[in-house]
Backbone as CSV, one residue per row, in Angstrom:
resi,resn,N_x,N_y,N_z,CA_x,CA_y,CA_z,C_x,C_y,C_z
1,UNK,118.995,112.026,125.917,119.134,110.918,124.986,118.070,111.057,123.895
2,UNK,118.793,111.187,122.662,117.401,111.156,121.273,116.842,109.964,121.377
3,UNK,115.543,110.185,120.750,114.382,108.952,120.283,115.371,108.246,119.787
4,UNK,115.387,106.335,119.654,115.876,105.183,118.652,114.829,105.779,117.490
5,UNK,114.033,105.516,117.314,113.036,105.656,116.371,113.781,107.207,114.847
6,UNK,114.200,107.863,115.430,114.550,108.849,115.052,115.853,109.001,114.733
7,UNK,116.762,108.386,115.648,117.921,107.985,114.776,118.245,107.078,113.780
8,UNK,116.790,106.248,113.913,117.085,105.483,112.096,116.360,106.214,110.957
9,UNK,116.032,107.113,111.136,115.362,108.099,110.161,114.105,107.703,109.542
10,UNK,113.735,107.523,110.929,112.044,107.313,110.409,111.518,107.318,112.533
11,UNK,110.143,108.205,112.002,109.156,108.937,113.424,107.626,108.394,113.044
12,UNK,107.449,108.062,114.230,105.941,107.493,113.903,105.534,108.503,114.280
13,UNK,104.058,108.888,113.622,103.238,109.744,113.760,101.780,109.160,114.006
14,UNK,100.912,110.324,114.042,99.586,110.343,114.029,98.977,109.809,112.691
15,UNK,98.276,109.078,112.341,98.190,108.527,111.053,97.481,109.882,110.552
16,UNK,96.491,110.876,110.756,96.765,112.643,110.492,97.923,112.874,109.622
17,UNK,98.983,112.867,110.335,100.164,113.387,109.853,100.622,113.028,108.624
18,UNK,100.135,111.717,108.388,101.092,110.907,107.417,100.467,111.208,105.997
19,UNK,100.355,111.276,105.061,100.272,111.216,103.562,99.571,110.087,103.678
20,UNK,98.022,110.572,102.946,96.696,109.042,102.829,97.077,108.238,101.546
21,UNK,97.462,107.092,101.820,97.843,106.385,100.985,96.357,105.345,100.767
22,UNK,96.647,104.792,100.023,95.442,103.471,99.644,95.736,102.110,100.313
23,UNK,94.584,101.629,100.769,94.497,100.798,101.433,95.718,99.238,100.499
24,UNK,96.376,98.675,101.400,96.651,97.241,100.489,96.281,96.555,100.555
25,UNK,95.637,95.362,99.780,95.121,94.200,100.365,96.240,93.069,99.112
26,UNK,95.666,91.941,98.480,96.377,90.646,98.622,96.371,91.837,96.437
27,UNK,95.705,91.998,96.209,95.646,92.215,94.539,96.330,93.414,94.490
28,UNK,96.405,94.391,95.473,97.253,95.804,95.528,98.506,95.141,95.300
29,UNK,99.099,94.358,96.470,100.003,94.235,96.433,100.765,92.958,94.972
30,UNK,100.184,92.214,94.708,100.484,91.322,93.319,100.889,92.522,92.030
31,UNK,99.982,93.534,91.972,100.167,94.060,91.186,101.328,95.115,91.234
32,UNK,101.764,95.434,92.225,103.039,96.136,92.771,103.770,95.382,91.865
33,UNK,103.978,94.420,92.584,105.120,93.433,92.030,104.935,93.049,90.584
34,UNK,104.182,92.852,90.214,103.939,92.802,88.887,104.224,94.314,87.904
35,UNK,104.100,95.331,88.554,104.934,96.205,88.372,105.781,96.917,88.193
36,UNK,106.723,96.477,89.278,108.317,96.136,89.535,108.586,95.345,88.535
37,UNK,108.380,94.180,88.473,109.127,93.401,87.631,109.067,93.855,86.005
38,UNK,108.177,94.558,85.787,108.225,94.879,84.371,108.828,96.159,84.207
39,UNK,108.967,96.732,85.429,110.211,98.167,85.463,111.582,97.483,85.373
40,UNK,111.944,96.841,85.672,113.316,95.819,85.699,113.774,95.158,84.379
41,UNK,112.275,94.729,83.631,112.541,94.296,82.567,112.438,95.470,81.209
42,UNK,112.658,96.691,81.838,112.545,97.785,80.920,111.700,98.710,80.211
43,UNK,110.579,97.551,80.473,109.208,97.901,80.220,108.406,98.572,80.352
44,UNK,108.337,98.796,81.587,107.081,100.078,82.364,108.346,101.480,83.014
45,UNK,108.265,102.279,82.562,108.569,103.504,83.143,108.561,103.533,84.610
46,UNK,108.896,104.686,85.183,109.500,104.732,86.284,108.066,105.644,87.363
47,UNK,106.909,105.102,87.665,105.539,105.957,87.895,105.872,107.637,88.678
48,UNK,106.772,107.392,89.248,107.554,108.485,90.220,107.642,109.287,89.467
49,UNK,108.943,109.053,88.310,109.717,110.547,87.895,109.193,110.735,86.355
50,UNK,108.234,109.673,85.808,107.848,110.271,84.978,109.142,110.563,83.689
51,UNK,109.924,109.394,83.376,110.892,109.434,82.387,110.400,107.780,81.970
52,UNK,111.400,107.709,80.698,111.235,106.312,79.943,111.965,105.308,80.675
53,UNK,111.376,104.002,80.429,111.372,103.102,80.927,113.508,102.960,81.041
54,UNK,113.997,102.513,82.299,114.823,102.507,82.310,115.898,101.379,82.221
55,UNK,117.200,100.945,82.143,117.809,100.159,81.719,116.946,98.792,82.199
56,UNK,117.647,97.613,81.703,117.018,96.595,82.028,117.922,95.726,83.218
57,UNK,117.336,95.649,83.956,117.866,94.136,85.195,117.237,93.193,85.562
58,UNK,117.358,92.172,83.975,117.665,91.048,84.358,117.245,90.166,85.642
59,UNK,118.402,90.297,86.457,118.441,89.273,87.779,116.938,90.226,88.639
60,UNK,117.392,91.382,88.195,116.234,91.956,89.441,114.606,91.542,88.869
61,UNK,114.447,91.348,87.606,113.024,90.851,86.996,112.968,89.699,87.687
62,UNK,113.921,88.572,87.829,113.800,87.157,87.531,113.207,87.129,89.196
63,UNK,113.848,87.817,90.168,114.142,88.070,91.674,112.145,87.863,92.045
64,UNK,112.202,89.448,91.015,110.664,89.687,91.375,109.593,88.433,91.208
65,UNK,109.659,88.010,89.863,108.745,86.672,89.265,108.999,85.624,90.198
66,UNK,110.324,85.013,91.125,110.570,84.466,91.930,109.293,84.722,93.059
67,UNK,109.851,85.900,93.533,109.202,86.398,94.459,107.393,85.937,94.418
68,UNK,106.974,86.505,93.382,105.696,86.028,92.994,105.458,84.910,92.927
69,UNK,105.581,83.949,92.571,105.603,82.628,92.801,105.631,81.854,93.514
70,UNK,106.712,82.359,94.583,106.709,81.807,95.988,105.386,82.227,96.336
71,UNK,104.604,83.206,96.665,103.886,83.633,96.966,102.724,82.983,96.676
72,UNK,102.655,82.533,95.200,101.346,82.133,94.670,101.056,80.501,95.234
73,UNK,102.397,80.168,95.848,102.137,78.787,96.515,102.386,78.469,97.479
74,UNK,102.153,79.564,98.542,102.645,79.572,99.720,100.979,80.146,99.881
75,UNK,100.228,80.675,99.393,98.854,80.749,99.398,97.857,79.999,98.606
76,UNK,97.932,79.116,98.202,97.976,78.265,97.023,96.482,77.650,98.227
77,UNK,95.138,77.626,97.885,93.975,77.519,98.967,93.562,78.547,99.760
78,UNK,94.179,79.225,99.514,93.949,80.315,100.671,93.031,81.911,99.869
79,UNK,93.432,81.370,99.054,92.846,82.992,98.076,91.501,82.732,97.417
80,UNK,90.636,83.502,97.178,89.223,84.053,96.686,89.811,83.416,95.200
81,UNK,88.384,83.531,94.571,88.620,82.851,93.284,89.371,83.848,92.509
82,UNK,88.899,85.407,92.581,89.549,86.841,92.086,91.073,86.881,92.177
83,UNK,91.429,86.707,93.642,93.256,86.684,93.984,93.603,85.826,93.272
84,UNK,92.866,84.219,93.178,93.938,83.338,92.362,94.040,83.448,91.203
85,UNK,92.909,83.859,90.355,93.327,84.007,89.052,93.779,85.238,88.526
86,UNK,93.683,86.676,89.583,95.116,87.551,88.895,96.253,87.188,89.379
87,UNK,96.719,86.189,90.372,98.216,86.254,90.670,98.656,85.157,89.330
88,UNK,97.840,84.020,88.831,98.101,83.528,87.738,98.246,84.005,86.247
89,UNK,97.360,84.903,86.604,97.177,86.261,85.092,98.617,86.723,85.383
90,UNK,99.017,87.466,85.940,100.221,88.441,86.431,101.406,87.733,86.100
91,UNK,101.330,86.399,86.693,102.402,85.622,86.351,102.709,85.036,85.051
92,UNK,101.770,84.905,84.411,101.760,84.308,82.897,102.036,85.537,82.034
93,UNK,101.764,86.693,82.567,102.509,87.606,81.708,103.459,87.982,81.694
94,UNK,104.125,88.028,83.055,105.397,88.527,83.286,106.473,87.013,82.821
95,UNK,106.172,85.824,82.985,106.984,85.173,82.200,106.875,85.343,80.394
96,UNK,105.836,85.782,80.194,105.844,85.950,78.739,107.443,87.459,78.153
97,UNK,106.742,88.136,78.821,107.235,89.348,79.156,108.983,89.320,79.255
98,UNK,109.297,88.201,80.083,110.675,88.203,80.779,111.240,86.998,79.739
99,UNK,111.087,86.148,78.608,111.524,85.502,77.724,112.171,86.503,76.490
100,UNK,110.700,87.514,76.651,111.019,88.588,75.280,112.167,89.225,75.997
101,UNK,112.290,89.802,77.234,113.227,90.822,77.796,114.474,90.025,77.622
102,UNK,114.777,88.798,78.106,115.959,87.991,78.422,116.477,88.115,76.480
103,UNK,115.817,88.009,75.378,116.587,87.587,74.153,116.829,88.835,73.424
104,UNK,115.929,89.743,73.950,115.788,90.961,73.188,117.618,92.088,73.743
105,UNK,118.130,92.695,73.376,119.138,93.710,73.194,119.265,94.530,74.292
């Protein structure tokens, strides 16, 4: 009988094995998303493949800024003075950001 683990196409390893990635904490991850969402809105290029910024989606920007938001008040007391005011920075841009994207062509 094969590993479960392995028939969904993914094997845990030795953290050795794995590709050293960077640590995440609460601002790694805001800025992901703040990331995403401005790849959606056409804006930021694709960091991977290294081509121009690609079509625009709309629902998938709005999804992300959603996303963020929930977030920012579902921790809303809970964050360092640093976390709260980039998840508010992040957010005030990406709605700036996603007004221009929504009217623009």
């Amino acid at each position: 009988m094969s590993d479960p683990k392995e028939e969904r196409g993914f094997t845990l390893g030795a953290p050795e094995e794995k590709e050293a990635l960077p640590a995440i904490d609460f601002s790694t991850f805001v800025l992901s998303l703040g990331a995403s969402a401005m790849h959606h809105m056409g804006i930021a290029p694709d960091p991977t493949a290294g081509t121009p910024a690609p079509e625009k989606s709309i629902p998938l920007a709005r999804q992300t800024i959603d996303t963020l938001e929930m977030l920012e008040q579902k921790t809303r007391g809970n964050l360092d003075e640093h976390e709260a005011k980039l998840i508010q920075s992040v957010l005030y841009e990406l709605r700036m950001a996603f007004v221009r994207a929504e009217r623009s062509p």
